[in-house]
C-alpha positions as CSV (number, residue, x, y, z in Angstrom):
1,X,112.9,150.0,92.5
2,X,110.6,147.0,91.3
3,X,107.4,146.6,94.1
4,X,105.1,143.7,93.9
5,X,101.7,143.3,95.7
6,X,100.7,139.9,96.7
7,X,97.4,139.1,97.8
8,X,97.1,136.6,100.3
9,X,93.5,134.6,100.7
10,X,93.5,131.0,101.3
11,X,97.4,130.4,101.0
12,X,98.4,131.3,104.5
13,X,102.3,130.2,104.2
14,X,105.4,131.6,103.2
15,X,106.4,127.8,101.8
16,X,106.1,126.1,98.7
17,X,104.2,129.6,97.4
18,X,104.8,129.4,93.7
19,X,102.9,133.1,93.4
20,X,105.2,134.6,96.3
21,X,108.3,132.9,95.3
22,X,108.1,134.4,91.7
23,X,107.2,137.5,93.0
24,X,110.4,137.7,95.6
25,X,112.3,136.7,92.6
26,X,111.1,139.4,90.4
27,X,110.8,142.7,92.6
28,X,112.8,144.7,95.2
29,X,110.2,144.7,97.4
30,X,107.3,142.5,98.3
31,X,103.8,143.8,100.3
32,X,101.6,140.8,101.4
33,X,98.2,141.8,101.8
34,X,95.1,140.1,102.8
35,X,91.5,141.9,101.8
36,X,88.9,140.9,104.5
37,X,85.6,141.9,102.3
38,X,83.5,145.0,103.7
39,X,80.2,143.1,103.1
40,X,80.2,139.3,102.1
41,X,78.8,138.7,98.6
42,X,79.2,135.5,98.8
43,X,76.9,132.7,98.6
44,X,78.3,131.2,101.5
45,X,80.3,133.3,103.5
46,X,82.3,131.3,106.1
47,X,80.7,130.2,109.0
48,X,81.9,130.6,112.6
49,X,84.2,127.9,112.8
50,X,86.3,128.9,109.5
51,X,86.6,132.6,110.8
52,X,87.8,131.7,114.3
53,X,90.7,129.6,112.4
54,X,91.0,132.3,110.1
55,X,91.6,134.8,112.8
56,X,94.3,133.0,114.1
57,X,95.8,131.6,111.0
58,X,96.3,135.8,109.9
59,X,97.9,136.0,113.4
60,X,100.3,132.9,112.8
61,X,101.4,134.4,109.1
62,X,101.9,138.1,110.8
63,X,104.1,136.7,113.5
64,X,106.3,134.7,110.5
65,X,106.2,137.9,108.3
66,X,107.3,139.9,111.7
67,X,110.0,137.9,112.1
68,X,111.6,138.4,108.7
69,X,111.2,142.3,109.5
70,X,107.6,142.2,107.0
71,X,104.3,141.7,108.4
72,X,100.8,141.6,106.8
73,X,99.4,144.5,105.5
74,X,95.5,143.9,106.5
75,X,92.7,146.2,105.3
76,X,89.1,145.9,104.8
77,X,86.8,146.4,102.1
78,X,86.3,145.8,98.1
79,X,89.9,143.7,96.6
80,X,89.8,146.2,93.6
81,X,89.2,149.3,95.6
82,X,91.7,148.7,98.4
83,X,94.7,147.4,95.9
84,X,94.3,149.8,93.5
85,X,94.6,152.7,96.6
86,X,97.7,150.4,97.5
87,X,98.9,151.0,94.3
88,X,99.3,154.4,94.6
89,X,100.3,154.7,97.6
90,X,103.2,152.1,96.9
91,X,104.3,152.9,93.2
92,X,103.6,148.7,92.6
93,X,103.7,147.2,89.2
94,X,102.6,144.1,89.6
95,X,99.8,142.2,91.4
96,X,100.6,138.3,92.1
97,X,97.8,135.8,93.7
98,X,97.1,132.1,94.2
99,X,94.0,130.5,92.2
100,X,90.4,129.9,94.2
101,X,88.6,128.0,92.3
102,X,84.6,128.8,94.3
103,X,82.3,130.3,91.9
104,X,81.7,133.2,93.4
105,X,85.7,133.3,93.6
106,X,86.3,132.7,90.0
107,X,84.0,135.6,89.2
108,X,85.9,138.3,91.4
109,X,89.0,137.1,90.5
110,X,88.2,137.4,86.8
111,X,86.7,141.1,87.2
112,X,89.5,142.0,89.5
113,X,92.0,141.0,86.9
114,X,90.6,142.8,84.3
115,X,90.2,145.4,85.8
116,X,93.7,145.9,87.3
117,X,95.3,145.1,84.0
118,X,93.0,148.0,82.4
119,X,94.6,150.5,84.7
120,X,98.4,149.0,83.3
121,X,99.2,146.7,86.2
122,X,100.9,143.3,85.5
123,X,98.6,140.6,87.5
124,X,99.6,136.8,87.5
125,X,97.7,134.4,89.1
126,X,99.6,131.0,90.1
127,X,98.6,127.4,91.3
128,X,99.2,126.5,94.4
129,X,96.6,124.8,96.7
130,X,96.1,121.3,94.5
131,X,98.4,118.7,92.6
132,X,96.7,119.7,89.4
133,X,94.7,122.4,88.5
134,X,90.8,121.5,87.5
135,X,91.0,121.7,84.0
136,X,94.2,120.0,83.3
137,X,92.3,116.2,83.8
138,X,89.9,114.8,81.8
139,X,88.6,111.9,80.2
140,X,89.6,110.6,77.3
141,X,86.9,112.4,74.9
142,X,87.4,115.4,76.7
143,X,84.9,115.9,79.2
144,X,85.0,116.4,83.5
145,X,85.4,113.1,85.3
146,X,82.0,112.2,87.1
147,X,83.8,109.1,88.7
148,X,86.4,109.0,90.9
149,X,88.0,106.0,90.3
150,X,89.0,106.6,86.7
151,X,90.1,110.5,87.8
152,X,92.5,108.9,90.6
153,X,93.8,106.2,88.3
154,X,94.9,109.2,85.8
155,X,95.7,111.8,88.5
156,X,97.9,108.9,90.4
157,X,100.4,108.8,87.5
158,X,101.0,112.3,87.8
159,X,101.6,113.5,90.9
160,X,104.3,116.0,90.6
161,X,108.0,114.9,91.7
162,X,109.6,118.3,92.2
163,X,110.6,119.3,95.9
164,X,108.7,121.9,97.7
165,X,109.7,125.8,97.3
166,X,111.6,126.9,99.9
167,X,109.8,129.7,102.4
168,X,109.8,132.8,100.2
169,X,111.9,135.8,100.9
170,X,112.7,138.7,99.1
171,X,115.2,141.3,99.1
172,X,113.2,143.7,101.6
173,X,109.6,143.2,102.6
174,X,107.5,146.3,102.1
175,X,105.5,147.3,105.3
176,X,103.1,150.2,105.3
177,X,101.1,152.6,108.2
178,X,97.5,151.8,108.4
179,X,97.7,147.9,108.1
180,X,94.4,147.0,110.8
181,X,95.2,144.6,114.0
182,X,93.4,141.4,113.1
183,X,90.8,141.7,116.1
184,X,90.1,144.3,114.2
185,X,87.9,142.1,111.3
186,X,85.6,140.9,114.4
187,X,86.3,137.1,113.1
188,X,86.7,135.7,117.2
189,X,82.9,134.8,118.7
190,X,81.8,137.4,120.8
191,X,80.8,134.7,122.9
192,X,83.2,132.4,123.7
193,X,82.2,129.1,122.8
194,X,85.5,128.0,121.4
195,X,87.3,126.9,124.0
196,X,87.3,123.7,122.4
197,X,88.6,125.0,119.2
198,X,91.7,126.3,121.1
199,X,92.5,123.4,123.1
200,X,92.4,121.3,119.7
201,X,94.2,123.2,116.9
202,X,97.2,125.1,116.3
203,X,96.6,127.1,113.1
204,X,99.0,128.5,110.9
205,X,101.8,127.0,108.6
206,X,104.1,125.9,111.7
207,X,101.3,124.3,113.2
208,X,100.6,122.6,110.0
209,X,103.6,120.7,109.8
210,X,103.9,119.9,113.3
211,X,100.4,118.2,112.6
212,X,102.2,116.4,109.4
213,X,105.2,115.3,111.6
214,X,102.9,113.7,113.9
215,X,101.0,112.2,111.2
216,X,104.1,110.6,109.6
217,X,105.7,109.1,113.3
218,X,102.3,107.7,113.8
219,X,99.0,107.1,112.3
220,X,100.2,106.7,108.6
221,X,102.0,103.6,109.3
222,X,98.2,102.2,110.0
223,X,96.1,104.3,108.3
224,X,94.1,102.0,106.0
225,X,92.9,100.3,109.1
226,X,93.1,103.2,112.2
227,X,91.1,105.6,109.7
228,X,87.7,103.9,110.2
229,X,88.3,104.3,114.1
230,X,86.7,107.3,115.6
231,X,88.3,106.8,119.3
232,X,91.5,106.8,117.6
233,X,94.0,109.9,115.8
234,X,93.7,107.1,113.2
235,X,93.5,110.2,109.9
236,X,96.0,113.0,109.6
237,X,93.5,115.8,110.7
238,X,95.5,117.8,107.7
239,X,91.5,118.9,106.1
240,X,91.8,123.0,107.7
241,X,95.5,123.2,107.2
242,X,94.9,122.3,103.7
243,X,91.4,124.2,103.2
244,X,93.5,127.8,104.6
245,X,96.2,126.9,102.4
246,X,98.9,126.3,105.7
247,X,100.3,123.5,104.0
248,X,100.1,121.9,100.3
249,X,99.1,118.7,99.3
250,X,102.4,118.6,97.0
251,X,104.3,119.1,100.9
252,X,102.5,116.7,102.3
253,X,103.4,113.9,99.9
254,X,107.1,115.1,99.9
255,X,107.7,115.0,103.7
256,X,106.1,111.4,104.0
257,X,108.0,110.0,101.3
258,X,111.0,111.7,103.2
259,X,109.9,110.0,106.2
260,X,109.3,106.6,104.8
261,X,112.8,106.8,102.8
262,X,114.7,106.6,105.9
263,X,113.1,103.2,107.0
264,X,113.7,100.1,106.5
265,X,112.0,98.5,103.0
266,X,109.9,95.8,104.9
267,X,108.6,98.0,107.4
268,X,107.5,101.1,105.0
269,X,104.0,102.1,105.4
270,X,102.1,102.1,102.3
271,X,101.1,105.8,101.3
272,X,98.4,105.1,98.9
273,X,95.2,105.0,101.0
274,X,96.3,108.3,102.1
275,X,97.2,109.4,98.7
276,X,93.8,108.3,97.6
277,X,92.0,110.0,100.7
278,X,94.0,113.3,98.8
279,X,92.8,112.9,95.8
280,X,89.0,113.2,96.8
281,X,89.9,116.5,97.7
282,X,91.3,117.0,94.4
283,X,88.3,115.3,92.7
284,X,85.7,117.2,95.0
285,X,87.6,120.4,93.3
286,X,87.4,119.0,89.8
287,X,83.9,118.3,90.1
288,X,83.1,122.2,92.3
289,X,85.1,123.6,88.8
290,X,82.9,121.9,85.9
291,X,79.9,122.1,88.0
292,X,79.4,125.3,89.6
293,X,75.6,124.8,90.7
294,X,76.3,121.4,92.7
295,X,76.6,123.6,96.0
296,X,73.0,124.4,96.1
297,X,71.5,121.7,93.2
298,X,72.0,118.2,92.9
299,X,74.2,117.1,90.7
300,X,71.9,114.1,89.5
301,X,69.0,116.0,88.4
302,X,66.6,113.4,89.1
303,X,66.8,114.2,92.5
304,X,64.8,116.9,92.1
305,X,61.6,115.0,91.9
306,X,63.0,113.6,95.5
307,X,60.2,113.7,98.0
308,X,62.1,115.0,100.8
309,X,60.5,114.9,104.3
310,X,59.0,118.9,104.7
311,X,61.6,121.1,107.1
312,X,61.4,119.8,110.6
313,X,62.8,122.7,112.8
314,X,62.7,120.1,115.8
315,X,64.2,117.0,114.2
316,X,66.8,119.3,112.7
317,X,67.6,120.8,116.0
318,X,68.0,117.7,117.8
319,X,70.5,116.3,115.0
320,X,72.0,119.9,115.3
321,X,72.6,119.6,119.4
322,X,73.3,116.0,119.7
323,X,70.2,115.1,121.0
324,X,69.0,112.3,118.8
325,X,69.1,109.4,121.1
326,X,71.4,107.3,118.7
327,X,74.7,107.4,120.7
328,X,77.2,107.6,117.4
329,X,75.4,110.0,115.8
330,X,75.2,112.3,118.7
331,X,78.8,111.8,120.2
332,X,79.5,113.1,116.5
333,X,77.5,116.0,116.5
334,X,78.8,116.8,120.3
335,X,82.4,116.6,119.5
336,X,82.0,118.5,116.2
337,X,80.7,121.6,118.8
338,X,83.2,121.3,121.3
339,X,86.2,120.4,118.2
340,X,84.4,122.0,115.0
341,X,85.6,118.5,113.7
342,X,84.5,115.4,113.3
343,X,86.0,111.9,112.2
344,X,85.0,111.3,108.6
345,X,83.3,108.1,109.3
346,X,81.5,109.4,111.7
347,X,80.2,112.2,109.2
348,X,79.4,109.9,107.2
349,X,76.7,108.5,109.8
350,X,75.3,111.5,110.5
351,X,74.8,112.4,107.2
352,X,73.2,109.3,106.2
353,X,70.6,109.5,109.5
354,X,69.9,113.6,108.9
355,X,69.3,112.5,104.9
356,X,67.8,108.7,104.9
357,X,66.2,108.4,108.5
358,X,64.9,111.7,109.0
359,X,65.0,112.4,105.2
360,X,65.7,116.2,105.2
361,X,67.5,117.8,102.7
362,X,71.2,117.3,102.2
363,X,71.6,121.3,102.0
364,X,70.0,121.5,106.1
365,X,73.0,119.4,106.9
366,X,75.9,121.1,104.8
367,X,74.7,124.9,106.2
368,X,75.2,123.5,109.5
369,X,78.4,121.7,108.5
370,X,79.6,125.0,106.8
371,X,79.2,127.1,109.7
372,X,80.5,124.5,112.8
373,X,83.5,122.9,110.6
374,X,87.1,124.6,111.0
375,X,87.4,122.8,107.6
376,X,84.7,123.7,105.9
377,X,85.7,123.3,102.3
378,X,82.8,124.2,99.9
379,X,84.0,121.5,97.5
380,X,84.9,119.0,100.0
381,X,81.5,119.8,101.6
382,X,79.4,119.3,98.5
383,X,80.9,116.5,97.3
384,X,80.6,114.7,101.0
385,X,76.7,115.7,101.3
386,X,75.9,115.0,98.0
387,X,77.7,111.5,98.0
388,X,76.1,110.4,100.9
389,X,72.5,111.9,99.9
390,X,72.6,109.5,97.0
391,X,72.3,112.6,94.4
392,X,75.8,113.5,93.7
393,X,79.0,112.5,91.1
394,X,79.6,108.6,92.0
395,X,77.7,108.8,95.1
396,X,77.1,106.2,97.3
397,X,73.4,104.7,95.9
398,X,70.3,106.0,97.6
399,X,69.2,102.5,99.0
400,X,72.5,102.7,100.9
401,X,71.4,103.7,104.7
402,X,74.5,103.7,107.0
403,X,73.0,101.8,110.1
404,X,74.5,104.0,113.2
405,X,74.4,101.0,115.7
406,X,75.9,98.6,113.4
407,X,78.6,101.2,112.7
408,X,79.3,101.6,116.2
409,X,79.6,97.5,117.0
410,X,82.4,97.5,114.6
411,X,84.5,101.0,114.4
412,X,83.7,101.7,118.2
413,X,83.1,98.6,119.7
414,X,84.2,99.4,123.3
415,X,82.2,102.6,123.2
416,X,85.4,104.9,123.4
417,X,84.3,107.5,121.3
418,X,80.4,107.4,122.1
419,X,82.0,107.6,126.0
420,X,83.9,110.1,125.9
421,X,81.5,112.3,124.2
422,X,78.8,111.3,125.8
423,X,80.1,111.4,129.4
424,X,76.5,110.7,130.5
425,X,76.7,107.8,129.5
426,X,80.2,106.1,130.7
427,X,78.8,104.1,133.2
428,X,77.3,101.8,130.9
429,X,78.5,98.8,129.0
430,X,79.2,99.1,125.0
431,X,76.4,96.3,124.4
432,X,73.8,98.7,126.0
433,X,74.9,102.2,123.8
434,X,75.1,99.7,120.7
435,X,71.3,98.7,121.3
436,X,69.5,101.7,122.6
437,X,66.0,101.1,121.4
438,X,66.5,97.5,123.4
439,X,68.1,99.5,126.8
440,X,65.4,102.9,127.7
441,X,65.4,102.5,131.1
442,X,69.0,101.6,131.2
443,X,69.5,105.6,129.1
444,X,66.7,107.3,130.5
445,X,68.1,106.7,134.0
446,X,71.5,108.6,132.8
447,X,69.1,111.6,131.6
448,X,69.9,110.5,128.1
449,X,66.6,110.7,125.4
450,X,65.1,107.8,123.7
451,X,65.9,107.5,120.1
452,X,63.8,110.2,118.0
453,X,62.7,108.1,115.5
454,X,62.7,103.8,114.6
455,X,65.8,103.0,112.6
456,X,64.4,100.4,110.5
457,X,60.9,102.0,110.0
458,X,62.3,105.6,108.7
459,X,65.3,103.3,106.2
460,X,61.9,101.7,104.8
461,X,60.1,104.9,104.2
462,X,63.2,106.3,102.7
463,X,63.7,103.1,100.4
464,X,59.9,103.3,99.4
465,X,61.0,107.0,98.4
466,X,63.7,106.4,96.4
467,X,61.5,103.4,95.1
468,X,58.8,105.7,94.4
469,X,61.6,108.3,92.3
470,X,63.2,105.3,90.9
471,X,60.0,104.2,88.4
């Protein structure tokens, strides 16, 4: 009797699981296993938000596995120690995973496979979480894309065509004594701020494509323009689904092309500013690959001359809490708190005011990200911080300073959004919370503070910065 272990990290799904369909196809029986780590040796161990979804993504895969008469065999502690003690207890043969492509990842994957195949053990490792895996691109004398317009023009003429894999399922699921209750990894707040969090998302594979479904009936057929609209479900909120590997980029593609197939020609949505939106994902992962230092350095070097503002625990605070006195930045900060979300033009905003107005460093902003984001992607997340610091691969330029009360005039120009996270605020009109440094009283009277610092004076200091780096 053939048994196959397959370790489960961030591909939380039973579908389209080219590493969990081959092994159901090889072996008898099949033990799914998820390793939560002892003691994080990672540079950037997930932050609240990610292990709250985590928590209940496990719980969603156990309760799939359950019903097939499997479950998830959880344990804690080093991957090599606690599969090779698997090993033995299970007779298994063969090790199957899904590719992470973190540096830190990379690393233990590479020991861990080593190491395993030392001690006789056949271990495979499979794609599964991208279109195309971040070496198989490049440009045409052989080196990384640093620009995403070429890298989407060549990825966009080869996005796979093949239909998903069906949910794996092998001839018996292998269960085992000893597997630990997820409570158990002490991922859940011990205070419970996340009510939010749970009146928001449903993690888990099924509650990725439910999201998907609503996507397709709705927003897509819209998107290019109900993206930029923060009041509005305008994007597919897809980002943590993909990040915990719920759903596949490759599924996602497939059911709206299903979706669009049954309509009528003239009234077929057009899938490529979505598409697009995907492959930044793909390119923040090409670029995370070939340039393992960007989550901590700059990937334009020159940048590190930048003369940065010194660390203002107070300014930083304020951003942190919402608290800045410029409406759009702080509804964005509050509903990132009560959502761990936030519309990507609105982070976008914030970035630009923690990183040009207040000119701290990018990396204050992407900790904070990191830990309050349920999609906190460490590609995705230095890519977006990098892009909008001015310092990264095709970033927006420096002397580009998001203005927040411009952005609100045109993507919230009713004051929706800023309302209805600022509830303080509702009374007023949207002229007022578009022109807060020309309305104090009008704010101060709803208990709201004055804006922390003059938008047009800091964008000057940061342009004679940049100025100053430039020569």
């Amino acid at each position: 009797m053939s048994i196959a272990i397959v370790l489960l990290r961030r591909d939380l799904r039973l579908s389209d699981h080219p590493a969990l369909s081959a092994a159901c196809a090889a072996h008898d029986r099949v033990l799914p296993v998820y390793v939560h780590p002892a003691d994080e040796d990672s540079s950037w161990p997930p932050g609240a938000a990610s292990r709250w979804w985590l928590h209940h993504s496990l719980e969603a895969l156990r309760a799939q596995l359950r019903a097939q008469a499997g479950d998830l065999h959880v344990v804690v502690g080093d991957p090599h120690s606690a599969l090779r003690g698997l090993i033995r207890q299970t007779g298994a043969s063969a090790v199957y995973w899904t590719r992470r492509y973190e540096p830190d990842a990379i690393a233990r994957d590479t020991s861990l496979k080593a190491a395993l195949r030392e001690d006789g053990i056949d271990v495979q490792s499979f794609p599964g979480n991208l279109w195309h895996e971040p070496w198989t691109l490049a440009t045409v004398d052989g080196q990384p894309y640093r620009v995403f317009t070429p890298f989407w023009r060549k990825l966009r003429t080869q996005l796979p065509s093949r239909h998903p894999l069906p949910a794996a399922r092998p001839r018996h699921w292998l269960t085992l004594d000893g597997s630990l209750p997820t409570a158990a990894l002490g991922l859940l707040p011990k205070i419970r701020w996340d009510e939010g969090l749970a009146a928001t998302w449903t993690p888990g594979e099924v509650g990725a494509h439910a999201q998907l479904a609503l996507f397709a009936e709705g927003a897509v057929h819209d998107y290019a323009k109900s993206r930029d609209l923060p009041a509005r479900h305008g994007t597919s909120r897809l980002s943590a689904h993909l990040h915990f590997g719920e759903i596949t980029p490759h599924q996602i593609h497939h059911g709206l092309l299903q979706h669009i197939a049954a309509m009528d020609v003239r009234r077929r949505p057009d899938l490529e500013p979505y598409l697009r939106e995907l492959g930044w994902r793909e390119f923040a992962c090409h670029l995370l690959y070939h340039f393992p230092q960007t989550p901590e350095a700059n990937f334009n070097p020159r940048f590190d001359a930048f003369p940065w503002a010194p660390p203002d625990a107070e300014a930083l605070a304020r951003w942190q809490q919402g608290r800045t006195g410029i409406p759009l930045v702080d509804a964005g900060m509050r509903e990132l708190w009560h959502t761990g979300w936030m519309h990507n033009r609105v982070r976008m905003v914030v970035a630009s005011f923690l990183t040009k107005n207040l000119r701290q460093h990018w990396l204050h902003g992407a900790r904070w990200f990191w830990d309050t984001l349920v999609d906190a992607d460490l590609a995705n997340n230095t890519l977006g911080w990098q892009w909008v610091a001015g310092c990264g691969a095709d970033a927006a330029p420096y002397f580009r300073v998001f203005n927040p009360l411009l952005q609100a005039a045109k993507f919230d120009p009713d004051a929706t959004y800023i309302k209805r996270w600022l509830p303080e605020l509702a009374p007023l009109p949207a002229k007022v919370l578009h022109a807060p440094d020309k309305h104090a009283a009008a704010l101060a009277a709803c208990g709201y503070p004055a804006p922390m610092v003059d938008l047009a004076a800091s964008r000057d200091a940061a342009l004679a910065a940049w100025s100053a780096l430039a020569r």
